[in-house]
C-alpha positions in Angstrom: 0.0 0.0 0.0 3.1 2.6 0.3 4.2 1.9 -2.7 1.1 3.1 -4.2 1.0 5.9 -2.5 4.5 6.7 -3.0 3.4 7.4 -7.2 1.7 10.7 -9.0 -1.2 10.3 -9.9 -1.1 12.3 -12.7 0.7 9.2 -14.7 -1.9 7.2 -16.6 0.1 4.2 -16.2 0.3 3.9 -12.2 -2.6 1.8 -11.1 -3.5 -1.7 -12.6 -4.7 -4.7 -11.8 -1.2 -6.0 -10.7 0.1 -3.1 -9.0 -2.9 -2.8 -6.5 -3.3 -5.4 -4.1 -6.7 -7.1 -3.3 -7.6 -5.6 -0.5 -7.8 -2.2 -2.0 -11.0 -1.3 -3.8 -10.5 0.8 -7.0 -12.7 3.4 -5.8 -10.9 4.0 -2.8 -7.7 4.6 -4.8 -9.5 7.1 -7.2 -11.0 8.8 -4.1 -7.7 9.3 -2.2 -6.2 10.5 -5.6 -8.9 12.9 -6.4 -8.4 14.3 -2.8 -4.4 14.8 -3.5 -5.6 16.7 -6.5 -8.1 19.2 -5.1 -5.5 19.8 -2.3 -2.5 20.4 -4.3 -4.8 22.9 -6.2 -5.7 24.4 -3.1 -2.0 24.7 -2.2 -1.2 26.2 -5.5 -3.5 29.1 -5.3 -2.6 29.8 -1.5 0.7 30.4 -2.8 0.2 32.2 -6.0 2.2 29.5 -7.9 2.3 29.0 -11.6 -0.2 26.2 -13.3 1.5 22.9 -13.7 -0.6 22.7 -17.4 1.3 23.3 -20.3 -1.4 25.7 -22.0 -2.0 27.8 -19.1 -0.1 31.3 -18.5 0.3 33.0 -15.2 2.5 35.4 -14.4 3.6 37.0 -10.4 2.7 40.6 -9.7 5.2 42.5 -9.6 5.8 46.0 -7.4 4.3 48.2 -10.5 1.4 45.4 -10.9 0.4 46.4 -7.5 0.7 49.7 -7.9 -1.4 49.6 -10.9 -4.5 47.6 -9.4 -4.5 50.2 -6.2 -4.4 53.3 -9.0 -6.9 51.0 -10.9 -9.2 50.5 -7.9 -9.3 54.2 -7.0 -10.1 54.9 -11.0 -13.3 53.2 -11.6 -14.1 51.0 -8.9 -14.0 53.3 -5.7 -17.6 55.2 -5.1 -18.9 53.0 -7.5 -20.9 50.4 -7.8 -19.1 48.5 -10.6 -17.2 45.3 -8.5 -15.9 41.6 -9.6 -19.1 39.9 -8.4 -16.5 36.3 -8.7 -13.7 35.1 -9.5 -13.9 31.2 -9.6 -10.9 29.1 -10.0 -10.8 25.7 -11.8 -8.9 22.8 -12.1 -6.4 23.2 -15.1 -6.9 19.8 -16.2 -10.3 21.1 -18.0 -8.0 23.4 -19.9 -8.7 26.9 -20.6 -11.6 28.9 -21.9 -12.1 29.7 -25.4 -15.3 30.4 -25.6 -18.5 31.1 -23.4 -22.1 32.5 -24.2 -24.9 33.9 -21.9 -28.5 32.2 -22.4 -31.1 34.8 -23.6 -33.1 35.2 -20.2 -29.1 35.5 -18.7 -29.5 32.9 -16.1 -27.2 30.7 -17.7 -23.8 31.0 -19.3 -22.7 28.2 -21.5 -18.8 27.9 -21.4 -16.6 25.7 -23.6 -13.0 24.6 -22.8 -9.8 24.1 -24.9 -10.0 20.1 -23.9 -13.4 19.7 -25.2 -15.4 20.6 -21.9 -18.5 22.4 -22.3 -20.0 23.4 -19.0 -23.3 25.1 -18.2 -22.4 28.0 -15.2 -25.0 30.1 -12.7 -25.7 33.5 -14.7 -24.6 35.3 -11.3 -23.0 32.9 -9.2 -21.0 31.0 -11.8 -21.7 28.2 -10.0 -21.2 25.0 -12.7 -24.6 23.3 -12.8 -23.8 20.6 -15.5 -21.5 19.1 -17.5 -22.7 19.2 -21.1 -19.8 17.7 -22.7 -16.7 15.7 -21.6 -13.1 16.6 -21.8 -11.9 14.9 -25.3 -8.9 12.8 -26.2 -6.9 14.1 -28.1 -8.0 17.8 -26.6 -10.7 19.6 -29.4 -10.8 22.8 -28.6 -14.2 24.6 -28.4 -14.2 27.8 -30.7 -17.2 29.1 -30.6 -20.8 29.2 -29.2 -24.1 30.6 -29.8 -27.9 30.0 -28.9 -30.4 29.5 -31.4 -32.7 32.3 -31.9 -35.9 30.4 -32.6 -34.9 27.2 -30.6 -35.6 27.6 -26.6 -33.1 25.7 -24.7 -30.6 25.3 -27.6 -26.9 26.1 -28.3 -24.6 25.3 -31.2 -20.9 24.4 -30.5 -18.2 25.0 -33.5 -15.2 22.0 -32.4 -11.7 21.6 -33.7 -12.8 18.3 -34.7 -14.9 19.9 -37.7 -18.4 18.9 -36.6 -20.6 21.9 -34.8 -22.2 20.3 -32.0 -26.2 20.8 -30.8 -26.5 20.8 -27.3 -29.5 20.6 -25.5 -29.5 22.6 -22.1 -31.6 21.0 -19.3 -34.1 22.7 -17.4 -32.4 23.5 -13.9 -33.7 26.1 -11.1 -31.4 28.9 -12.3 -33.3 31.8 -10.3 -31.0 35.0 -10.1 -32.6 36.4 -7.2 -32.3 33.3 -5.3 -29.4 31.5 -6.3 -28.9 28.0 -6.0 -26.3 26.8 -3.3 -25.4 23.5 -4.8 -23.4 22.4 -7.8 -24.5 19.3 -10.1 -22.0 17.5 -12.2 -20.8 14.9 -12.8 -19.0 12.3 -10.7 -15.6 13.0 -10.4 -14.5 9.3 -9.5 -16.1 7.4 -12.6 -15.1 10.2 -14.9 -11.3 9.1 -13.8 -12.0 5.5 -14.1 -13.1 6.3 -17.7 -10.4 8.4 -18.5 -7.5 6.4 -16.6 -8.7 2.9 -17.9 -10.9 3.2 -20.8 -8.9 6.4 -22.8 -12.2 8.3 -23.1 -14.4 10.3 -20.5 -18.3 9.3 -20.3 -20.7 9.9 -23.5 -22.8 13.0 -22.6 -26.3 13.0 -24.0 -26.4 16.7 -24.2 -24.2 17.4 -26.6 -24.8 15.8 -30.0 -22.9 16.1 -33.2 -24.9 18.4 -35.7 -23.1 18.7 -38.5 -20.2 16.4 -39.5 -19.5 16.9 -43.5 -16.2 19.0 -43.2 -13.0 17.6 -42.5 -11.5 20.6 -41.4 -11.5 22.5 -38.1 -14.8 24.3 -37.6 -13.7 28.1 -35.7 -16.4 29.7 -35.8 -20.2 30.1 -36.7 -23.2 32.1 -36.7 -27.1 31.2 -36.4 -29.3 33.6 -38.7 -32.0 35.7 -36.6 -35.2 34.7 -38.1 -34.3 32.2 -40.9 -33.4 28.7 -40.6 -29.6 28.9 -41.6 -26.7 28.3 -40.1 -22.7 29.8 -41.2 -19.6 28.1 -40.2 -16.4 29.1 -40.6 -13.5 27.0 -40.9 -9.7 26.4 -41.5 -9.6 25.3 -45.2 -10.8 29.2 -45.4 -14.3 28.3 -46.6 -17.8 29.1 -45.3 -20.5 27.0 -45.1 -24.2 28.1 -45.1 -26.1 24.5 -43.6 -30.1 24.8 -43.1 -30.9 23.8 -39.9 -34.1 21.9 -41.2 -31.8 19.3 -43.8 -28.6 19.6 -42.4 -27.4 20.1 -45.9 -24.9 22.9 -46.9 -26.9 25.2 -49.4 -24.2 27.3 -50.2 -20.3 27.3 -49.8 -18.1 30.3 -50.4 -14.4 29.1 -50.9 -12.1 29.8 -53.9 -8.7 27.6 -55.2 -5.1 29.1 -53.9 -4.2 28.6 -57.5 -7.1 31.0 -58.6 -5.8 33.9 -56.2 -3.1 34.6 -58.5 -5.4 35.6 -61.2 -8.0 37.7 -59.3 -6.4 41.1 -58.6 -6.7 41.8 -54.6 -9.4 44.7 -55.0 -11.9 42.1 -56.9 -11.8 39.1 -54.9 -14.8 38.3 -52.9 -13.6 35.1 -50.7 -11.3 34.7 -48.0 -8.0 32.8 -48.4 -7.1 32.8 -44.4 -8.8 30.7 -41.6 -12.3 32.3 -40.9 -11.7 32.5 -36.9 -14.6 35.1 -36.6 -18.0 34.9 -37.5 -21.0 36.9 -36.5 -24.6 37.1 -37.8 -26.5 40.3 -37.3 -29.3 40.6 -34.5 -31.5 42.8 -36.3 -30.8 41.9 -40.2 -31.9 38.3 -40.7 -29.7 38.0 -44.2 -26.5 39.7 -43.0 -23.4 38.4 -41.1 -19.9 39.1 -40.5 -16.9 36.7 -40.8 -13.2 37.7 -39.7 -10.2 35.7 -40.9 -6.4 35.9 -41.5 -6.2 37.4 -44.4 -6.6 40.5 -42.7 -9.8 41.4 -44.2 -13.4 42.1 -42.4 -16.2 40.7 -45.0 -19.6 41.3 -45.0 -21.8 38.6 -46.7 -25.7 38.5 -47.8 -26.9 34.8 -47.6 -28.8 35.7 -51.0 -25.7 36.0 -52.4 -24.2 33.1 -53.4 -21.1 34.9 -55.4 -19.4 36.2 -52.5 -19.3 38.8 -50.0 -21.2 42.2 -50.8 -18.7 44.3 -48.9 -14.8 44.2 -48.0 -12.9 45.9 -45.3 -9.1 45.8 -45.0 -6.7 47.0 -42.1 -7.8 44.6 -39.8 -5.6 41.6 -38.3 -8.4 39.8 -36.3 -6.9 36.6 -35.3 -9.6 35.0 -32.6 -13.6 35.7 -32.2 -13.3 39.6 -32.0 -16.1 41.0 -34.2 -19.6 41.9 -33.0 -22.9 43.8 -35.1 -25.5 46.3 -33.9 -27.3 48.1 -36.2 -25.5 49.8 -39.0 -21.8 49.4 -37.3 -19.4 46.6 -37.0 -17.0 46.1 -34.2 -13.4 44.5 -34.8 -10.8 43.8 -32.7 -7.0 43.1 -34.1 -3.7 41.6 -33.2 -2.0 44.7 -32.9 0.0 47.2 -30.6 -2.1 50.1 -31.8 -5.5 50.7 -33.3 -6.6 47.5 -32.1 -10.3 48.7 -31.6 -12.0 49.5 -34.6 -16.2 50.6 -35.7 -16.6 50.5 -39.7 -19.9 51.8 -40.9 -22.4 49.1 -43.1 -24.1 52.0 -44.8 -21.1 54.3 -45.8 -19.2 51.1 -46.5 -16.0 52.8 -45.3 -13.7 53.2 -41.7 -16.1 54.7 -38.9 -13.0 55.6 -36.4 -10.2 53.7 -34.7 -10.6 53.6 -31.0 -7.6 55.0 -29.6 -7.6 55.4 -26.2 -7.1 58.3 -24.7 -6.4 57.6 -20.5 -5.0 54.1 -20.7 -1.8 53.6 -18.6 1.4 54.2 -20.4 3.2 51.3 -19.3 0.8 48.8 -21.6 3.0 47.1 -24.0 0.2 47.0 -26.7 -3.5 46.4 -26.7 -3.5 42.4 -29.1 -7.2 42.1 -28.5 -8.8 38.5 -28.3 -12.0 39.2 -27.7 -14.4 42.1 -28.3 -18.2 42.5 -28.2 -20.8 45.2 -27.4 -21.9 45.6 -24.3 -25.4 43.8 -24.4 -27.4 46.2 -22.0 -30.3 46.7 -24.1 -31.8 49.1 -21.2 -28.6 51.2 -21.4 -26.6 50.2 -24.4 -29.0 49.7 -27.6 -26.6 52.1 -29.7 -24.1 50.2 -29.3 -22.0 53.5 -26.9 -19.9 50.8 -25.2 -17.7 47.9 -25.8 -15.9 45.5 -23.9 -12.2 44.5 -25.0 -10.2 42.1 -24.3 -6.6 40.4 -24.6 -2.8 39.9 -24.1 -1.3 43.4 -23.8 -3.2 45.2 -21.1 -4.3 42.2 -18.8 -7.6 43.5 -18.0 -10.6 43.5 -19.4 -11.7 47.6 -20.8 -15.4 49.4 -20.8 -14.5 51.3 -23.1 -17.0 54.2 -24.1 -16.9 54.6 -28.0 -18.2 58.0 -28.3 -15.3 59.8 -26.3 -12.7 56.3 -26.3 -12.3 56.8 -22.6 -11.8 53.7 -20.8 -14.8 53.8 -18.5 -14.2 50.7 -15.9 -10.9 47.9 -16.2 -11.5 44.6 -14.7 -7.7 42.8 -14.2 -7.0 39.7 -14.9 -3.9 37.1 -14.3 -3.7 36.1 -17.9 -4.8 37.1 -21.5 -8.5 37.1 -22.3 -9.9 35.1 -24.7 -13.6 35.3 -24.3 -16.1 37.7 -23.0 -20.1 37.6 -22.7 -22.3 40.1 -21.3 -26.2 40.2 -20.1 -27.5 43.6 -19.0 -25.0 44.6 -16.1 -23.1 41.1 -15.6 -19.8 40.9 -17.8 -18.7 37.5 -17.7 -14.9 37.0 -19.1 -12.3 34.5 -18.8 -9.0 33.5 -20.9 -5.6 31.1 -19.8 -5.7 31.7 -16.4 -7.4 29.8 -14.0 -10.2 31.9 -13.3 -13.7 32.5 -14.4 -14.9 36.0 -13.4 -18.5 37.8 -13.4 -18.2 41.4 -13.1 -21.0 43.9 -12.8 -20.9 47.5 -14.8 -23.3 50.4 -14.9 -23.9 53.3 -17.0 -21.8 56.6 -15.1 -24.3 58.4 -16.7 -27.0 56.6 -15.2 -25.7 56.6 -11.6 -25.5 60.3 -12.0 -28.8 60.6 -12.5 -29.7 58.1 -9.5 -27.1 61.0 -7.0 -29.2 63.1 -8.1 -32.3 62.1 -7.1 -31.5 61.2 -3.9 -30.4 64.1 -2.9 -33.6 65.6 -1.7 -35.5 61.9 -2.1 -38.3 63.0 0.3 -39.1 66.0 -1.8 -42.2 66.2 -3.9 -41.9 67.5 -7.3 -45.2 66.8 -8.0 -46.5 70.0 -6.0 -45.9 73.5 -6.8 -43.2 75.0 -4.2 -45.0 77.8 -1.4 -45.9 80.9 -2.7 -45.6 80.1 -6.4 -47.8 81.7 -8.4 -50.1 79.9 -11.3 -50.1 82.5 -14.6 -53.0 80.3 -16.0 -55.9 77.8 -15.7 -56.8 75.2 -17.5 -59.6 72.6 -16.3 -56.9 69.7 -17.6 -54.1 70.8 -15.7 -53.4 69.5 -11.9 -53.0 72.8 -10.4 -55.9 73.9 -11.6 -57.6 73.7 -8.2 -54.8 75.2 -6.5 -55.3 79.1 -4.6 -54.3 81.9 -7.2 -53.7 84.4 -4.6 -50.2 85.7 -4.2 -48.6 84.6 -0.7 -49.6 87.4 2.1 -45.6 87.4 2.7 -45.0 88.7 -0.2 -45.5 92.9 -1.4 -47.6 93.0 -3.8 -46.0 95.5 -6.7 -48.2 98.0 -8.2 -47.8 96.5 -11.7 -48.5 93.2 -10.7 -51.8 94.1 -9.0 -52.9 96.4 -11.6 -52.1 93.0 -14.3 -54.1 91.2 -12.1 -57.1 93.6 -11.7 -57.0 93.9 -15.6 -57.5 90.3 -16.1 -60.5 89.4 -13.7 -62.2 92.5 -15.5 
């Protein structure tokens, strides 16, 4: 027994049926190794230690890092009410995020791994409430997700593997007010067995694959707003339009290498780079974005089955950076500067660059990953804010579009590779360790709120003492009120003689 006890457990090979006596149940081993685990994870984060997984990057704050976060604190968190609501720290053996999505009523956020693990989180808590999908062998990263608009309960996963995934989300008490205390998931101890013994974790009937004709990696997709179609992006630098109905691609927008040669730059309508971004509009049900590495930003019509109907260049988006609302399109590039950009749909030209204007000066660039409007649509239907993302500033920026002032920064131990968003909850995450749910509101709106608290007890409905009506009207509700100037007051000869005139 102290031989066995004396191995990692991290070794696939350590436990068999002739290295573990009789007496010892396999279950018990499992248990006592799952327990090593969790506390060596516990131990790591007590001491601020670097992650033992390969893909995970951590770095130690240094003396201007704390400095920084204090200067950051005081900036736009102190008198506030903008705060990290949590910051939830995972195993590393689920990998980390690359993607994450929040359900339409925002009591769920949907979160997918770069093993394979898709996980179903608390809107507010980010407490995980299922397990939707399994960690795969080899690991198949999880590019991108989105819910169906006209399917309740349903979100489509884009997989390395090439296939885009259904998955059904179960029906779990999710409340927001009254958040849920316990966590349900699978158990840890047979998903070990499968993976230690067998080489794969557990089938999950959740997640199903939905389409499976491409042999290439699938990075990203898009599900229309009102029709039944679906775009895919993918590594071969094609796109896919599927309908949902047949499962059948309807059209496919990919053209040779060897053609490229022959089409001058200015006329060709197809990407020739891996289509990592992909976005369909909210409000237009024919129209969706796609980002690739070609360093183009296309705009395609679904009616148009020659190519895309417009073509932006000076972009360098390299992950899922792009976002739509309305008649603007939001990108976010792999660069030092300029990385924030708006381009206009109806001028078909450049809107603005964002360049900020009170970030610190110490940021080595901006490389965004991630980038999306802020989807408050109390506070944000024009699209005023946006939340950014990536390797250079380690923090996720507000940033307020119309004067490109950094309005709140949320920091972060590593670079960020997803963000999601439901009214005032920003949910964001990247190759750290750590899930976090923020909460953001409007300056302009607390303003207001200061204001009217001030004097909260006063009534504005009623005229102030001795103000004086200039006019009746049977509609009005101070019609009833007394006319008569307050005895306080001197009457002045000009007033009274106004007054006199107007009763005769």
């Amino acid at each position: 027994m102290s031989k066995i006890q004396d191995i990692s457990s991290f070794h696939v090979t350590t436990y068999s049926r002739y290295n573990i006596s009789e007496s010892t149940s396999d279950i018990q081993v499992f248990v006592n190794e799952f327990k090593k685990r969790i506390e060596c994870d516990l131990r790591r984060t007590e001491e601020n230690a670097k992650e033992n997984f390969i893909t995970f990057a951590e770095k130690r704050l240094s003396i201007s890092d704390i400095t920084w976060l204090q200067d950051n604190y005081d900036r736009f968190f102190k008198d506030t009410e903008n705060k990290t609501l949590i910051e939830d720290h995972y195993l590393s053996e689920c990998g980390f995020i690359c993607s994450m999505a929040y359900s339409p009523d925002g009591e769920t956020i949907i979160v997918g791994h770069s093993t394979g693990l898709i996980q179903m989180r608390h809107g507010s808590t980010g407490t995980v409430l299922c397990t939707l999908r399994n960690i795969q062998f080899p690991p198949k990263p999880v590019h991108a997700l989105e819910y169906s608009s006209f399917e309740s309960n349903v979100c489509y996963a884009a997989c390395i593997d090439g296939a885009v995934y259904r998955i059904e989300i179960p029906e779990i008490d999710t409340s927001i007010e009254e958040p849920p205390t316990f966590c349900i998931r699978a158990d840890p101890m047979l998903e070990s067995l499968n993976m230690q013994f067998y080489g794969s974790p557990g089938t999950s009937l959740y997640a199903t694959p939905f389409v499976t004709q491409q042999r290439g990696a699938a990075l990203s997709l898009g599900v229309m707003s009102e029709c039944k179609k679906m775009a895919v992006g993918y590594a071969d630098t094609s796109i896919k339009i599927y309908n949902m109905e047949t499962q059948e691609a309807d059209v496919t927008y990919k053209v040779h290498k060897l053609r490229l040669q022959f089409i001058p730059k200015k006329l060709q309508r197809m990407h020739y780079g891996q289509v990592v971004a992909l976005r369909a509009h909210p409000q237009k049900p024919f129209l969706f974005a796609s980002g690739a590495w070609d360093k183009t930003l296309r705009i395609w019509d679904i009616r148009c089955q020659v190519g895309c109907v417009m073509t932006f260049e000076g972009v360098d988006i390299c992950s899922d950076a792009i976002d739509l609302n309305r008649e603007h399109v939001l990108a976010g590039s792999w660069l030092p500067t300029d990385g924030v950009s708006v381009w206009d749909l109806t001028a078909r030209k450049l809107l603005s660059f964002i360049k900020v204007q009170n970030r610190r000066p110490d940021v080595d660039g901006e490389y965004v990953y991630a980038c999306r409007y802020w989807r408050s649509y109390d506070y944000n239907r024009k699209g005023k804010y946006a939340l950014v993302g990536g390797s250079g500033t380690n923090s996720l920026e507000v940033i307020n579009l119309h004067n490109r002032y950094i309005t709140c920064s949320y920091p972060s131990p590593g670079t960020i590779l997803a963000v999601t968003s439901y009214q005032e909850r920003i949910a964001f995450a990247g190759t750290s360790s750590a899930f976090t749910i923020a909460s953001f509101y409007d300056p302009k709106l607390q303003k207001e709120k200061y204001q009217a608290a001030l004097d909260a007890d006063y009534d504005y409905s009623k005229p102030a003492p001795g103000t004086i009506t200039l006019y009746h009207d049977d509609v009005s509700m101070y019609s009833t009120t007394d006319q008569t100037p307050d005895t306080d007051m001197p009457e002045s000869p000009s007033s009274t003689g106004t007054d006199t005139t107007k009763s005769s």
